[in-house]
C-alpha positions as CSV (number, residue, x, y, z in Angstrom):
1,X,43.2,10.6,-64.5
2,X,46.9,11.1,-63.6
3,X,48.0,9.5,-60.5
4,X,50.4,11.3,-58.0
5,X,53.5,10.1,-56.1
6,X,52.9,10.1,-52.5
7,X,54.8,9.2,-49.1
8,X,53.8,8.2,-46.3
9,X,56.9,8.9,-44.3
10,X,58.6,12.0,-46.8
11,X,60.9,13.6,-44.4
12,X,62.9,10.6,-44.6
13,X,64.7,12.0,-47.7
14,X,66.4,14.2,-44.8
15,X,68.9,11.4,-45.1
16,X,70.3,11.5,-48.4
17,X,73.0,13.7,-47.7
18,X,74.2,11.4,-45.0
19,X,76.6,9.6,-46.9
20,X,78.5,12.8,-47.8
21,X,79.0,13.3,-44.2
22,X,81.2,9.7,-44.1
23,X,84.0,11.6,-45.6
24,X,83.9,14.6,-43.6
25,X,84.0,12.8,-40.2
26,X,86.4,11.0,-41.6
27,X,88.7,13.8,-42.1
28,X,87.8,15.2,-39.1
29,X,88.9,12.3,-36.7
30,X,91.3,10.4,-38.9
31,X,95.1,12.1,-37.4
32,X,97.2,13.6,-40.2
33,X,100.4,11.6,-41.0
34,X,103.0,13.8,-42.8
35,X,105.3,12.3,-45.6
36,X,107.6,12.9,-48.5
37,X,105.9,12.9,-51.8
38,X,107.6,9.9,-53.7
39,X,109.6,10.5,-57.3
40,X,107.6,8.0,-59.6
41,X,109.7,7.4,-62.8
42,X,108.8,8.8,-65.9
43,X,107.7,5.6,-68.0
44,X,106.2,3.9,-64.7
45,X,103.7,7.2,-64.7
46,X,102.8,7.0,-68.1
47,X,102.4,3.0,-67.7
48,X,100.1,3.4,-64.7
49,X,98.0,6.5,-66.1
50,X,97.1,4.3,-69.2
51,X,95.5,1.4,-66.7
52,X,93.7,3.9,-65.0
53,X,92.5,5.4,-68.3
54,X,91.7,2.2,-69.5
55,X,89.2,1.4,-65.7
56,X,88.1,4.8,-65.1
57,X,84.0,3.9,-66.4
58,X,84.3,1.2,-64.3
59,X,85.6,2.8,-61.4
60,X,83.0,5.5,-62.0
61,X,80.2,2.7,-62.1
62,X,81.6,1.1,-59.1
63,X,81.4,4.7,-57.4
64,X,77.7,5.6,-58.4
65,X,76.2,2.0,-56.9
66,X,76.2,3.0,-53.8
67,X,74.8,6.1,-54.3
68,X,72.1,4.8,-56.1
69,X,71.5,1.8,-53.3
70,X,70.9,4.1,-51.0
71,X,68.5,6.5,-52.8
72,X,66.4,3.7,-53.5
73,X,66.9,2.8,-49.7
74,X,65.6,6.1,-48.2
75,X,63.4,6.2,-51.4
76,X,61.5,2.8,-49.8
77,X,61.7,3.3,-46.4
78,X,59.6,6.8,-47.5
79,X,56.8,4.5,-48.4
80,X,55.6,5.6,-51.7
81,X,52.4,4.8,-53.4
82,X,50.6,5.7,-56.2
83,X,46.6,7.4,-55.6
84,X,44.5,5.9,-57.3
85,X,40.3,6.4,-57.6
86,X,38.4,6.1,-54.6
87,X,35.8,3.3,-54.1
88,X,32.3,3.8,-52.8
89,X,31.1,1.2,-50.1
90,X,27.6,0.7,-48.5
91,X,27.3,-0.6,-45.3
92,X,24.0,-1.5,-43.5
93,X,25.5,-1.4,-39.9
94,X,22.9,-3.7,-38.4
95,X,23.2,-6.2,-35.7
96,X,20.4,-8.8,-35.4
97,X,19.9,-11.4,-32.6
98,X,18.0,-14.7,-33.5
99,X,16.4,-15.8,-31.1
100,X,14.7,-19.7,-31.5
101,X,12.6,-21.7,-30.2
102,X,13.5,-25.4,-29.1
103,X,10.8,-26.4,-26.9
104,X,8.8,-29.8,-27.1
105,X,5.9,-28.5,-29.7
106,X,8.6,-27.5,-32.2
107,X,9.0,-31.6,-33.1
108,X,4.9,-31.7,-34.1
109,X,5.2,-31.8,-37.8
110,X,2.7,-29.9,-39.1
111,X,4.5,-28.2,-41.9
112,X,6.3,-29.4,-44.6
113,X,9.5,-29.2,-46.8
114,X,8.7,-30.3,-50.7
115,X,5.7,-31.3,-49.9
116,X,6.7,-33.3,-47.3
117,X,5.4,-33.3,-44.0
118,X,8.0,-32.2,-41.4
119,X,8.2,-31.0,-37.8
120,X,8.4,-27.3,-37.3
121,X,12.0,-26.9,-36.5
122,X,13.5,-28.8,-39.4
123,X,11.7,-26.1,-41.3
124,X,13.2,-23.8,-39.6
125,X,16.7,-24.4,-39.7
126,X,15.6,-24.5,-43.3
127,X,14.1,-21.3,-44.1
128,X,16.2,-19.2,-41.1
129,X,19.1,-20.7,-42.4
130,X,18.7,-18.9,-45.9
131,X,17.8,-15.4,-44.1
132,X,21.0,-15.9,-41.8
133,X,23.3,-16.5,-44.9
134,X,21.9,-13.4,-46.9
135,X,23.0,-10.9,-44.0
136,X,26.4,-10.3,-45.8
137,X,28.1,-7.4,-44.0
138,X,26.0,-7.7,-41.0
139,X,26.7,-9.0,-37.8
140,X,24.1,-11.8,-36.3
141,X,23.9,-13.3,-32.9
142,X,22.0,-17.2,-32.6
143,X,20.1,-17.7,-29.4
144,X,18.6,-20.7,-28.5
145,X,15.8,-21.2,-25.8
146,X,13.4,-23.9,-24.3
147,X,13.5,-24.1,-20.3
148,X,16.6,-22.5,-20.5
149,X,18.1,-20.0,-23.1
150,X,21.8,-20.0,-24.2
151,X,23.8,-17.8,-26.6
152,X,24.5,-20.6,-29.3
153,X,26.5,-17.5,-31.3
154,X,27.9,-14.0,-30.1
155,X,27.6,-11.4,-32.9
156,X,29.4,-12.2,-35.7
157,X,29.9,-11.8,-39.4
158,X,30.3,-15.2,-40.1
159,X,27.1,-16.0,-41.2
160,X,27.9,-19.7,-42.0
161,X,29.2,-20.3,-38.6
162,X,25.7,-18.9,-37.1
163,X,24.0,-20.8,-39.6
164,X,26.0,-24.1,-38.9
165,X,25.1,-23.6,-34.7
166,X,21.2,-23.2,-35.9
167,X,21.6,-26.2,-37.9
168,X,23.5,-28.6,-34.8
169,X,20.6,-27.3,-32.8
170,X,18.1,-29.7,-31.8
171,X,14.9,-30.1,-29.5
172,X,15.4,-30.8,-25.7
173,X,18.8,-29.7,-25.6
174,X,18.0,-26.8,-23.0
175,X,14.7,-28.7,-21.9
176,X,10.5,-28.9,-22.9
177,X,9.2,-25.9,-21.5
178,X,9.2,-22.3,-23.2
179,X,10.8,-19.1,-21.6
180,X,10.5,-16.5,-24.1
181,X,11.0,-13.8,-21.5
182,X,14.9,-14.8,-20.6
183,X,15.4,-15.7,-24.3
184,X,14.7,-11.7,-24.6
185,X,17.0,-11.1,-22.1
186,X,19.9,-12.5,-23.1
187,X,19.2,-11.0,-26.8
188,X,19.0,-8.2,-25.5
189,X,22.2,-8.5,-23.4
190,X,24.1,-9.2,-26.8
191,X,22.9,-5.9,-28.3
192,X,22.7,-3.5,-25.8
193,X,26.4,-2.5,-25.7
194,X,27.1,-2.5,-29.5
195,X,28.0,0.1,-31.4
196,X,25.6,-0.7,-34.3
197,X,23.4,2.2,-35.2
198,X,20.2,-0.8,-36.3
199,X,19.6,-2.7,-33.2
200,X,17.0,-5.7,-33.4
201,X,15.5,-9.1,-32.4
202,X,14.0,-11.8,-34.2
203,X,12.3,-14.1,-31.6
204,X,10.3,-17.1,-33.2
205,X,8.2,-19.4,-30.8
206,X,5.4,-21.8,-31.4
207,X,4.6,-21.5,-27.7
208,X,3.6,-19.3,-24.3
209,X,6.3,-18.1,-22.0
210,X,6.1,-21.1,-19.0
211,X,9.6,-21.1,-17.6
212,X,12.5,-18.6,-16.7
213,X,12.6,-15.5,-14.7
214,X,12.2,-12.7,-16.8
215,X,8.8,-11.5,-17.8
216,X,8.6,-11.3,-22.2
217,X,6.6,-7.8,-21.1
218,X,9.5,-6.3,-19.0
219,X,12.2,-7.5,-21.6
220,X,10.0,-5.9,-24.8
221,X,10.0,-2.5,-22.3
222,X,14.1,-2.8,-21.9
223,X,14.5,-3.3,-25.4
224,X,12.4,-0.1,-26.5
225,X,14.3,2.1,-24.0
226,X,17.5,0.6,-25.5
227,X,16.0,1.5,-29.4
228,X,16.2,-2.7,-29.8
229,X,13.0,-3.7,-32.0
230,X,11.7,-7.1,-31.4
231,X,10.0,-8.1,-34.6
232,X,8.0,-11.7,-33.3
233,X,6.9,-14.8,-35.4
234,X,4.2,-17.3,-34.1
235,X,4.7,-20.4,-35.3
236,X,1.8,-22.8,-35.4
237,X,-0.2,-24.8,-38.4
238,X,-4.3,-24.4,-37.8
239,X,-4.1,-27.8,-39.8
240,X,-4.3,-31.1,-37.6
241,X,-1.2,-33.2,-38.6
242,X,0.9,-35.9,-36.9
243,X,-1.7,-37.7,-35.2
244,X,-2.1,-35.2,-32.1
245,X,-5.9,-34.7,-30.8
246,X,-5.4,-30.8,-29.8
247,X,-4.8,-28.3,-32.5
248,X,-1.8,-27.4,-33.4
249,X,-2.1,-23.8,-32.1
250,X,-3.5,-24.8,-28.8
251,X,-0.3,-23.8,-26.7
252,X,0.8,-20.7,-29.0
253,X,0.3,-16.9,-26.8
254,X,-0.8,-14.8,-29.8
255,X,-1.1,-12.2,-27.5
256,X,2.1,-11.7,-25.5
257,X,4.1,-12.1,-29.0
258,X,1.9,-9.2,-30.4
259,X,2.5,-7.1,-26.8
260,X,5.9,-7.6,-27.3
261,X,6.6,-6.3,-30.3
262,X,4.6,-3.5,-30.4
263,X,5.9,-2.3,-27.2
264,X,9.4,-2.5,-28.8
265,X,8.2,-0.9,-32.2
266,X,8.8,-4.1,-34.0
267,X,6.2,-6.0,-35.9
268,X,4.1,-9.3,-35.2
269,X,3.8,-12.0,-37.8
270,X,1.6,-15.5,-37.6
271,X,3.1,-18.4,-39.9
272,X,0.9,-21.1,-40.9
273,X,3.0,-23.1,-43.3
274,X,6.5,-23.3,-44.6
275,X,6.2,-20.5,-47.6
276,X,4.4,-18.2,-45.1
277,X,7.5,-18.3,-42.9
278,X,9.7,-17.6,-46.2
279,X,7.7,-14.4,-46.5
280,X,8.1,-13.4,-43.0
281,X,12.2,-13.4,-43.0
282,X,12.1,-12.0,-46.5
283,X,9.7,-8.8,-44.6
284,X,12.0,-8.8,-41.8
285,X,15.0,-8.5,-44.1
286,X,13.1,-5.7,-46.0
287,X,12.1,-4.0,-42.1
288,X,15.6,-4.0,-41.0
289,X,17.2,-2.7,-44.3
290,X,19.1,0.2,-43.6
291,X,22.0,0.7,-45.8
292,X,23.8,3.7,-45.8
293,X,27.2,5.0,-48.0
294,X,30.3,4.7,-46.2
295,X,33.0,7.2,-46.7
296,X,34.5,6.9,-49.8
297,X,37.9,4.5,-49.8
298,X,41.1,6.0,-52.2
299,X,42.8,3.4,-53.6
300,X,46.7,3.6,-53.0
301,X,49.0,1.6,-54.9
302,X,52.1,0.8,-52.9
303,X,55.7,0.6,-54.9
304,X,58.1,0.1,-51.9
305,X,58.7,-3.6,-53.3
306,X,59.8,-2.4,-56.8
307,X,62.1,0.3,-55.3
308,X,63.2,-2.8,-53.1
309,X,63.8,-5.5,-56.3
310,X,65.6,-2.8,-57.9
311,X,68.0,-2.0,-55.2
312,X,68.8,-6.0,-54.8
313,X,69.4,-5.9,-58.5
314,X,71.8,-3.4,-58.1
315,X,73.4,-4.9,-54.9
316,X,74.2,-7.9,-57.2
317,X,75.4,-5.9,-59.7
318,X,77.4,-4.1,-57.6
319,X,79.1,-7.3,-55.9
320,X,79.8,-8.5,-59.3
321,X,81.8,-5.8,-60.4
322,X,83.7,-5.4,-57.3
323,X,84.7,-9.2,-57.7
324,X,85.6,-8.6,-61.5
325,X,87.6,-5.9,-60.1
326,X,89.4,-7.6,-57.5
327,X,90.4,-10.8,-59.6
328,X,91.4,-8.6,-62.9
């Protein structure tokens, strides 16, 4: 493929000509001064006419420098590049809102990491961690909830940064109870204005909505008229573990998760152990797939700087031979 020399800026060659115009003004404004043409001896003419014989390449190179300085001037300040091939992008144009659970019941350690018993949000920060870091290209909001919810993270595209505020989160830092309902609503709050064609929420609690002001039902009912899909993960082993006489999914509102993300055409998921919650964010992931082709980018290779390290070449050049010329 041959590549072609464009400009950005190509009526600048208008100014080209301009130095020709120097002498012309010059002739124009400078007043004439009249005077008697000087007899020059014979032998003092032919003396001189042999040193000028003898400079006259130089004096021509001398002469053509400038020109050439500024046609590699106007020639930059044009903005050439080169085209080169265009370059196909994808882009999945998603935004996703976490929203996470911090209540009390997420310390009851009931699951486990290598076979090691661990308390449900360890695991968490685990396995929501790796689904946060995979979103390359998309942009991910991190809010956190107990009595109170917070936006830990506004949407991003540093996934590392959203994944480091899941990670410094830890239980009782917005209080014990649950209030999955204002949780929604700030999630839902973060979304609703962006420009993201994909809109969802991924809300994971082990618990039933016992604190806030917002009702989960009225927030899943906002979302859908907003095209937000809440996709909803109860958390909660069904084995005893951790020396607690209730079972573990004694306080966990099957129910109102389910409600709510039907309602908001997202989908419902029940994890029981660790790799069950792996498989949920890798389905969610799947759900909210959505990558689409971009328009295509053309490549453009710029050459102003070489037309620039050329012409300071020849500036040097040219300031050396006006110096040779001066001390000869």
């Amino acid at each position: 493929m041959i590549s072609i020399m464009s400009f950005e800026w190509p009526w600048m060659f208008v100014l080209l000509p301009m130095p020709l115009l120097a002498p012309v003004a010059e002739r124009f404004f400078k007043p004439r001064v009249s005077h008697e043409a000087i007899a020059i001896p014979p032998r003092l003419e032919s003396a001189l006419n042999s040193i000028d014989s003898e400079a006259v390449q130089h004096r021509r190179l001398i002469k053509l420098l400038p020109w050439l300085c500024w046609c590699l001037l106007v020639f930059a300040i044009a903005q050439p590049s080169f085209k080169g091939n265009s370059l196909s992008r994808f882009a999945d144009g998603r935004a996703i809102a976490l929203a996470i659970d911090l209540s009390g019941s997420m310390e009851r350690d009931d699951f486990s990491i290598d076979e090691l018993s661990s308390d449900r949000l360890s695991v968490v920060k685990v396995v929501a961690s790796k689904f946060i870091q995979a979103q390359k290209g998309n942009r991910l909001s991190l809010v956190l909830f107990a009595e109170e919810a917070f936006v830990a993270s506004p949407l991003s595209f540093d996934t590392k940064a959203v994944a480091g505020y899941l990670q410094s989160a830890g239980i009782g830092m917005a209080g014990r109870s649950t209030a999955i309902g204002d949780a929604l609503g700030l999630a839902i709050q973060t979304l609703r204005t962006d420009p993201a064609r994909n809109k969802a929420i991924v809300l994971l609690s082990d618990g039933t909505n016992n604190a806030g002001t917002v009702e989960p039902e009225s927030a899943a009912e906002l979302a859908a008229e907003l095209s937000i899909r809440i996709h909803t993960i109860a958390m909660a082993s069904d084995q005893q573990a951790g020396g607690y006489d209730t079972s573990p999914s004694a306080d966990l509102d099957e129910a109102t998760l389910k409600t709510i993300a039907e309602s908001s055409g997202g989908e419902f998921f029940r994890a029981q152990t660790t790799e069950e919650l792996q498989s949920i964010y890798a389905a969610i992931d799947d759900l909210e797939s959505a990558e689409s082709k971009t328009p295509d980018v053309l490549l453009q290779h710029d050459i102003r700087n070489i037309a620039l390290l050329i012409l300071f070449i020849l500036l040097l050049g040219w300031e050396a031979l006006r110096w040779t010329e001066q001390t000869a």
